[in-house]
C-alpha positions as CSV (number, residue, x, y, z in Angstrom):
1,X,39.1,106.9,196.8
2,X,41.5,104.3,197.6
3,X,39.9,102.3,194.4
4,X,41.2,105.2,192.9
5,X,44.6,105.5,194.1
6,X,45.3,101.6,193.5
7,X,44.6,101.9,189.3
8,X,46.6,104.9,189.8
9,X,49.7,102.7,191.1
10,X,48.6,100.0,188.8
11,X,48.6,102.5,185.7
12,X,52.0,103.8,186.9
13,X,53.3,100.6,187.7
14,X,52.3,99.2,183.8
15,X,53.6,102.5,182.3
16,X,57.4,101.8,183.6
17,X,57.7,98.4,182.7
18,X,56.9,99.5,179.4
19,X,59.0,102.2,179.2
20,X,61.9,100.0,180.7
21,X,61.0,97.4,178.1
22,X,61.3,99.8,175.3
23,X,64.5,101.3,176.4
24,X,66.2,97.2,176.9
25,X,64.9,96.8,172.7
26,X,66.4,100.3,172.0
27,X,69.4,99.6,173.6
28,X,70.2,96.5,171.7
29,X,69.0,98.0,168.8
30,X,71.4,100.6,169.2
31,X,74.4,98.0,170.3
32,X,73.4,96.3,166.6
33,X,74.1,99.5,164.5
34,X,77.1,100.2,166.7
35,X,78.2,96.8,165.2
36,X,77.5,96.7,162.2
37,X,79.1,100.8,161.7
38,X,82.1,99.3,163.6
39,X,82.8,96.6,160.8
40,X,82.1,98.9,158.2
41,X,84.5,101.4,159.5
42,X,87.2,98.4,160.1
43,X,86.4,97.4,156.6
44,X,86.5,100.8,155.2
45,X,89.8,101.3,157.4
46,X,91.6,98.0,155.6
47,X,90.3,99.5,152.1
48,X,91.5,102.8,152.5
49,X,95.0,101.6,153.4
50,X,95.0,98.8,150.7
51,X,94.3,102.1,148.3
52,X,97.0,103.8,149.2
53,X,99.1,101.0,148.9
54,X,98.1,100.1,145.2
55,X,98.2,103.6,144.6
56,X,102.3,104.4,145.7
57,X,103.2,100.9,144.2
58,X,101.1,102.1,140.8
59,X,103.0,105.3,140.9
60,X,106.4,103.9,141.5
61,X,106.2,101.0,138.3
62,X,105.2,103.8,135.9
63,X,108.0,106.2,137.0
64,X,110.5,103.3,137.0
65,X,109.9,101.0,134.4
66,X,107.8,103.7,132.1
67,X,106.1,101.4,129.5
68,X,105.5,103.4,126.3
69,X,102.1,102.8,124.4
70,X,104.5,102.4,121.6
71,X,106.9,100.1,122.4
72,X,103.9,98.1,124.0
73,X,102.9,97.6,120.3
74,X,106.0,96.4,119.2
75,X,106.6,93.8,122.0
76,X,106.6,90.2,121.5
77,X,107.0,86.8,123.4
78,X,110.5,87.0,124.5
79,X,109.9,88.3,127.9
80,X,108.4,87.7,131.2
81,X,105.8,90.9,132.2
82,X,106.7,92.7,135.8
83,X,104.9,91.5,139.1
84,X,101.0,93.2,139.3
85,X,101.3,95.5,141.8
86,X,98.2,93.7,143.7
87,X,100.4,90.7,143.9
88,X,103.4,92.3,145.6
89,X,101.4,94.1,147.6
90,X,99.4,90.5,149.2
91,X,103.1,88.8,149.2
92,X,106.1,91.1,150.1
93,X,107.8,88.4,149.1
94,X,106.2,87.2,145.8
95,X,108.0,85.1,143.1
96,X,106.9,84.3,139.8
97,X,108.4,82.4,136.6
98,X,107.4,82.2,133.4
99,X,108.7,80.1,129.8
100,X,107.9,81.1,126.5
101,X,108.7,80.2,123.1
102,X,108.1,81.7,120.0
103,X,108.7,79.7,116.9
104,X,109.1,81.8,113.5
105,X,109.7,79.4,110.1
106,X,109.4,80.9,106.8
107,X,109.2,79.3,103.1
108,X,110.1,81.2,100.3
109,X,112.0,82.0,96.7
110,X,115.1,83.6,96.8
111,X,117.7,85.2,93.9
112,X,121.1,86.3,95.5
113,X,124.0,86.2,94.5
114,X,122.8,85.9,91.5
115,X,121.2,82.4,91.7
116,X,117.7,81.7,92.7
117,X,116.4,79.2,95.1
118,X,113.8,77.7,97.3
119,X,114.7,77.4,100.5
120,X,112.7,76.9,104.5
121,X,115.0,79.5,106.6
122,X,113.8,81.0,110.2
123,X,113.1,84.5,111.7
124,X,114.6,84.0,114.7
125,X,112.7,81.4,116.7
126,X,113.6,81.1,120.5
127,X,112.7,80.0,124.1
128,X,113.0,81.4,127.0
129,X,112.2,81.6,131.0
130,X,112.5,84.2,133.3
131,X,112.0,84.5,137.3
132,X,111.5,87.0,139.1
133,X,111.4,87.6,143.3
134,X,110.3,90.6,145.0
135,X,111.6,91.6,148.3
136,X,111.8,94.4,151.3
137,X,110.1,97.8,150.0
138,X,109.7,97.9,145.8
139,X,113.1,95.9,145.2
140,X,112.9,93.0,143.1
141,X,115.7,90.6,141.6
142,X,115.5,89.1,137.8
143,X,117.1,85.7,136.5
144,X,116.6,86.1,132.6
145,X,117.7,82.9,130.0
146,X,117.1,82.9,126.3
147,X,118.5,81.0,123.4
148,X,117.9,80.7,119.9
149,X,115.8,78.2,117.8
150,X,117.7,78.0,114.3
151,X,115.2,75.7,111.9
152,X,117.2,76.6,108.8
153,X,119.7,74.2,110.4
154,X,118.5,71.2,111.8
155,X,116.2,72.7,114.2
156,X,119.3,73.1,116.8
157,X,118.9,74.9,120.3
158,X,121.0,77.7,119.1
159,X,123.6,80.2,120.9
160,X,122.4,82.2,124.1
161,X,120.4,85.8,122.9
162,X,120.5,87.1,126.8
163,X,121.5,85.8,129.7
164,X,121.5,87.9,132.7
165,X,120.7,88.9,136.2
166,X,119.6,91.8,137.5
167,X,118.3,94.1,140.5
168,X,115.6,96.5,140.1
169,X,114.9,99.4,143.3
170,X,113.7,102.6,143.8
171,X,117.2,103.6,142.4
172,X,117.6,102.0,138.8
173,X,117.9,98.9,137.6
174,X,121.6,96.6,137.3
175,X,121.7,94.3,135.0
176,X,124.7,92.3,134.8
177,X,125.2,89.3,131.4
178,X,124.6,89.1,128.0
179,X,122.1,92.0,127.2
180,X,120.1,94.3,125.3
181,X,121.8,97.5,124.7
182,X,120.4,101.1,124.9
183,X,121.1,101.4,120.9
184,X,119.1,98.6,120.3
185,X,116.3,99.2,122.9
186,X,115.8,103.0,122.2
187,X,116.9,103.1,118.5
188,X,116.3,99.7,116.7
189,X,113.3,98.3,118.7
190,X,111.1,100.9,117.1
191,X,111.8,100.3,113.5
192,X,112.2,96.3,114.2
193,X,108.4,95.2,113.2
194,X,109.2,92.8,110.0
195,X,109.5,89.1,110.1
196,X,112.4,88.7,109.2
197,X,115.6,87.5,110.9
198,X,117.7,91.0,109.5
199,X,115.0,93.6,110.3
200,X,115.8,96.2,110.6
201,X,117.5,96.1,107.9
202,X,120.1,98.8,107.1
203,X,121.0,98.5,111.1
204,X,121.5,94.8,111.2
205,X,124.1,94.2,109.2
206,X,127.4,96.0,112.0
207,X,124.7,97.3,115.1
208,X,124.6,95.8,117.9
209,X,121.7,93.4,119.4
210,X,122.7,91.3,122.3
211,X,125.8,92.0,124.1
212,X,127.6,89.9,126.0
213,X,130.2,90.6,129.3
214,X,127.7,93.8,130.0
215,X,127.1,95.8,132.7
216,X,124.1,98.4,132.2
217,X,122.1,100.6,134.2
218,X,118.7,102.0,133.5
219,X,116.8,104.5,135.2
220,X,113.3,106.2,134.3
221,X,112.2,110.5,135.7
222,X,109.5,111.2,134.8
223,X,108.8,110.9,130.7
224,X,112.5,109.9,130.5
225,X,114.2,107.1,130.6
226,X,118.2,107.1,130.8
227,X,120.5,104.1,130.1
228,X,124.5,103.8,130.7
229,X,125.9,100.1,129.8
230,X,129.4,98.9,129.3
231,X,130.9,95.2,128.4
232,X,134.0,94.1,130.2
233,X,135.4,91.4,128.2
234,X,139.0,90.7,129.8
235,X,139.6,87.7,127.7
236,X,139.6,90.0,124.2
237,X,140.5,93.3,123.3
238,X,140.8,96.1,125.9
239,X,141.7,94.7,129.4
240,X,139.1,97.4,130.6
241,X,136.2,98.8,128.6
242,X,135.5,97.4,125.5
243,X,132.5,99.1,124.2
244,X,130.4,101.9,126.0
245,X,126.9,103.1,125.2
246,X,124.6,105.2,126.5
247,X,121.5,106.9,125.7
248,X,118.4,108.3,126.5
249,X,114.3,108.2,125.4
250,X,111.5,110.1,126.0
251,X,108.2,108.8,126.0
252,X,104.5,110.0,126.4
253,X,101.4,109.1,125.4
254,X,101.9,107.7,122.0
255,X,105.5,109.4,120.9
256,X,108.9,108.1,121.2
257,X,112.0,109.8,121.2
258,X,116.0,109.0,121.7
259,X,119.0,109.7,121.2
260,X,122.1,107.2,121.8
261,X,126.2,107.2,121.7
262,X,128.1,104.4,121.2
263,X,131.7,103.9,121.3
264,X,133.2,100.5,120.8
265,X,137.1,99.6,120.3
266,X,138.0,97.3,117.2
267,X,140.5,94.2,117.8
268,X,141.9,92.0,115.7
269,X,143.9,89.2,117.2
270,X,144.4,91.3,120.1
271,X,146.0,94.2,117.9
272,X,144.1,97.6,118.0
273,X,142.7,98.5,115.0
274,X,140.9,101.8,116.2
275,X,137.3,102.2,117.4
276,X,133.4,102.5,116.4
277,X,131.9,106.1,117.3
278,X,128.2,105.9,116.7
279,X,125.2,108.5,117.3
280,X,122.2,107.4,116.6
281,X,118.4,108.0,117.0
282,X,114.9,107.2,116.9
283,X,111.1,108.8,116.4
284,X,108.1,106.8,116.8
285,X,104.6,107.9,116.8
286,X,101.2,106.1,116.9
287,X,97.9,108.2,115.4
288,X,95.1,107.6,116.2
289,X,93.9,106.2,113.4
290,X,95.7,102.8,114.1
291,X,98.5,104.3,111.6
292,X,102.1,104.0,113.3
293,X,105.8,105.5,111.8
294,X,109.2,105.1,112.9
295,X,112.6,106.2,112.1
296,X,115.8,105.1,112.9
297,X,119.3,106.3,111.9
298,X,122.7,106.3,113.3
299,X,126.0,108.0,111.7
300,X,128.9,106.2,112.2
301,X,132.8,107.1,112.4
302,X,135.1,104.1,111.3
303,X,138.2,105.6,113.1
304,X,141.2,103.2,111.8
305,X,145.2,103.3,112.0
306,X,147.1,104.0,108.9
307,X,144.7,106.8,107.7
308,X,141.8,104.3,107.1
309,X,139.3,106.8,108.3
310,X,135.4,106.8,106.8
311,X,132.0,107.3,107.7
312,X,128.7,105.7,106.9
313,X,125.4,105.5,108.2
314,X,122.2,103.4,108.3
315,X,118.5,104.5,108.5
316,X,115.4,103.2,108.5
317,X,111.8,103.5,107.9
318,X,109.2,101.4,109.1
319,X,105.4,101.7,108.9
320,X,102.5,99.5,109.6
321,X,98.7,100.4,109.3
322,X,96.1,97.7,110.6
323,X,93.4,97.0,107.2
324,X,90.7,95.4,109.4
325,X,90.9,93.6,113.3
326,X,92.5,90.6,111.5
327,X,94.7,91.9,108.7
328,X,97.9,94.5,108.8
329,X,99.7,96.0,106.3
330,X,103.9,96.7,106.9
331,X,105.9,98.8,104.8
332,X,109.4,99.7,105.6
333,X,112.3,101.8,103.6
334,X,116.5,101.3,104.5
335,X,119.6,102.3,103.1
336,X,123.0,101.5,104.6
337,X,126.6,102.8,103.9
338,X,129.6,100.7,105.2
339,X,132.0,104.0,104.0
340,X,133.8,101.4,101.8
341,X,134.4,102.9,98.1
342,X,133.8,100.3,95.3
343,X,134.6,96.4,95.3
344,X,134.7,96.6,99.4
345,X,131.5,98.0,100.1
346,X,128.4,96.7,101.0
347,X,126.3,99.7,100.2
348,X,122.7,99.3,99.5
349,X,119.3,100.2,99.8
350,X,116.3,98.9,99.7
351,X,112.1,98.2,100.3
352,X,110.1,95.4,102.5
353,X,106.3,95.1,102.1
354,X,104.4,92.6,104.1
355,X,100.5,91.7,104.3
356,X,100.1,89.8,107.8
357,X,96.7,88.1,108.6
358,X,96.5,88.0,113.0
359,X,93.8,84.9,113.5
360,X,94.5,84.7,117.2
361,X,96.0,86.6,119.7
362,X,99.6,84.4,119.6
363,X,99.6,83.7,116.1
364,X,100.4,85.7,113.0
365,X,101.1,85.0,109.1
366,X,102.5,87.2,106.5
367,X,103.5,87.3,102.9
368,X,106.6,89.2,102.5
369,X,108.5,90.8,99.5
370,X,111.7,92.4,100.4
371,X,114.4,94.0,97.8
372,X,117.7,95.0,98.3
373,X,119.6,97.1,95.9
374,X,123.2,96.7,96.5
375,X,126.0,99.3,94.6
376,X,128.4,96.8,93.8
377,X,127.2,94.0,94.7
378,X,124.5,91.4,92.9
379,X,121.3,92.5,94.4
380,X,119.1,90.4,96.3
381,X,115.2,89.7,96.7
382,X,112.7,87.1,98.1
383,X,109.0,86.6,98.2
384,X,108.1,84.2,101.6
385,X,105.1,82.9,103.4
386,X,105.6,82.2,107.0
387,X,104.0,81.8,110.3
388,X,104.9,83.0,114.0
389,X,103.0,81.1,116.7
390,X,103.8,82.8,120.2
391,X,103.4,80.4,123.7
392,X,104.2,81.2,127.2
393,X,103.1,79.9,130.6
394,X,103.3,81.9,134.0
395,X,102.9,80.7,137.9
396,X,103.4,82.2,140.8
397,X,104.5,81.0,144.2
């Protein structure tokens, strides 16, 4: 009996220090998992708020800036892209700069004026840099230089194309220096796809392309984009406004519309002459297909003293359809009227068609014939070769 009763402690005695030992290894075994689920969740916590993060900033630079899949296609080299939303979001105080250059000769036979000629001439070749620093909640400041690259004379670092500052918020963007205008950003851009320094070519020869003394303001709802911008040149012409113009675009998915006004006071030697009224606009669409169209046209009032009145317009067709991944074909129709009647007018109309072979990303040649058919005037044409090689260099900091 007592033999009995001692395996009986002995048994017991085994049995809890098992069960005690199996308890300690289940404990840490369950003080591992709680680890491990504890990072996960911190990790999963730091995600989840880095998501919704990205997601607001996402939302906020399409509803502001409101990049069109069309004018995307149309962009080139001449200006610095926003800050990535990951990168403001790691730095609230993230600065970048970036300089480009794009350098556009063209060789080619030309008959105007009635004589004929070979001649090296450029499509606007220019350099640039622009900065940008992003502070507090989605504001961000822009310092914006560009200047010309004139090869058709000596190569020389030619006049200023934009110079500006500006400040972009939840609540517009300011831009203050020598600018684009709405009528060139919502109207002309879209038909502006030759290489060629007068494309587009019924609106280049009185529109308006960079604008000095300007004041603008830009703001984007939804699919639309509206733009108010004013110059305030003191030293000539009207001691306060000199030229207004305002406009605005809608764009989704692959269509752009606008529709602009312009008003702009004509000086000479200080003495009114009258003004400019202009009302112009724009369609764009890209197919599917790879196909893309654009129209531009503006009617213009020549109000003038001494019952000078007239009216004219410009308009113009562009169209481009890619032949293969490396080759794109351009054709483009225009037709301007200055209002003038006989020996003072500049009417004419006329045709561009371009071949353009794309090797590389940043560099692009083309054969171009372009024809102008002028009313009174000796009409003018040109077949050219050229080349446009694209460079640009970005850092952060």
């Amino acid at each position: 009996m007592q033999k009995k009763i001692i395996c009986f402690l002995l048994t017991t005695s085994y049995a809890a220090a098992v069960c005690a030992q199996d308890e300690q290894e289940e404990l840490q075994n369950l003080k591992l998992q709680l680890g491990k689920i504890s990072t996960q969740l911190a990790t999963l916590e730091s995600l989840t708020v880095k998501f919704e993060s990205i997601s607001k900033r996402i939302e906020i630079l399409e509803n502001k800036n409101h990049p069109s899949p069309i004018a995307s296609t149309l962009a080139v080299a001449n200006s610095a892209p926003d800050l990535k939303p990951e990168e403001l979001l790691s730095d609230k105080f993230k600065k970048d700069i970036k300089i480009y250059a794009t350098i556009r000769p063209t060789f080619g036979y030309v008959d105007e004026n009635s004589e004929s000629q070979w001649d090296v001439r450029d499509a606007l070749s220019h350099v640039g840099i622009k900065s940008t620093a992003a502070f507090d909640d989605y504001w961000q400041a822009t310092l914006h230089g560009e200047w010309g690259v004139d090869l058709s004379n000596n190569g020389d670092f030619g006049k200023a194309r934009q110079v500006y500052v500006a400040l972009d918020s939840p609540y517009g963007k300011v831009g203050i220096g020598k600018q684009r205008p709405a009528q060139y950003l919502f109207i002309a851009e879209y038909v502006d796809i030759f290489n060629h320094g007068n494309s587009p070519f019924a609106y280049d020869p009185e529109s308006l392309f960079f604008v000095n003394n300007l004041l603008t303001y830009q703001v984007a709802q939804g699919d639309f984009t509206w733009m108010l911008v004013s110059q305030f040149d003191g030293s000539s012409g009207d001691n306060n406004s000199d030229l207004v113009n305002g406009g605005v675009s809608y764009d989704k998915d692959n269509l752009h519309l606008a529709l602009t006004y312009t008003n702009q006071g004509i000086y000479e030697n200080e003495q009114e002459l009258g003004d400019d009224n202009i009302i112009g606009s724009s369609f764009a669409y890209s197919f599917d297909s790879g196909l893309y169209f654009a129209l531009g046209y503006q009617f213009k009032e020549y109000n003038r003293d001494f019952n000078a009145d007239r009216d004219g317009h410009t308009f113009d067709l562009s169209m481009a359809y890619p032949l293969s991944e490396s080759y794109k074909v351009k054709l483009g129709y225009f037709d301007f009227d200055d209002g003038h009647q006989a020996e003072q007018s500049q009417k004419f109309n006329g045709t561009n068609l371009t071949l353009e072979w794309l090797p590389a990303e940043n560099l692009r040649l083309h054969v171009e014939y372009l024809y102008r058919n002028f009313n009174y005037l000796a009409d003018f044409s040109s077949l050219s070769v050229g080349f446009r090689y694209d460079y640009s260099q970005e850092w952060g900091y």
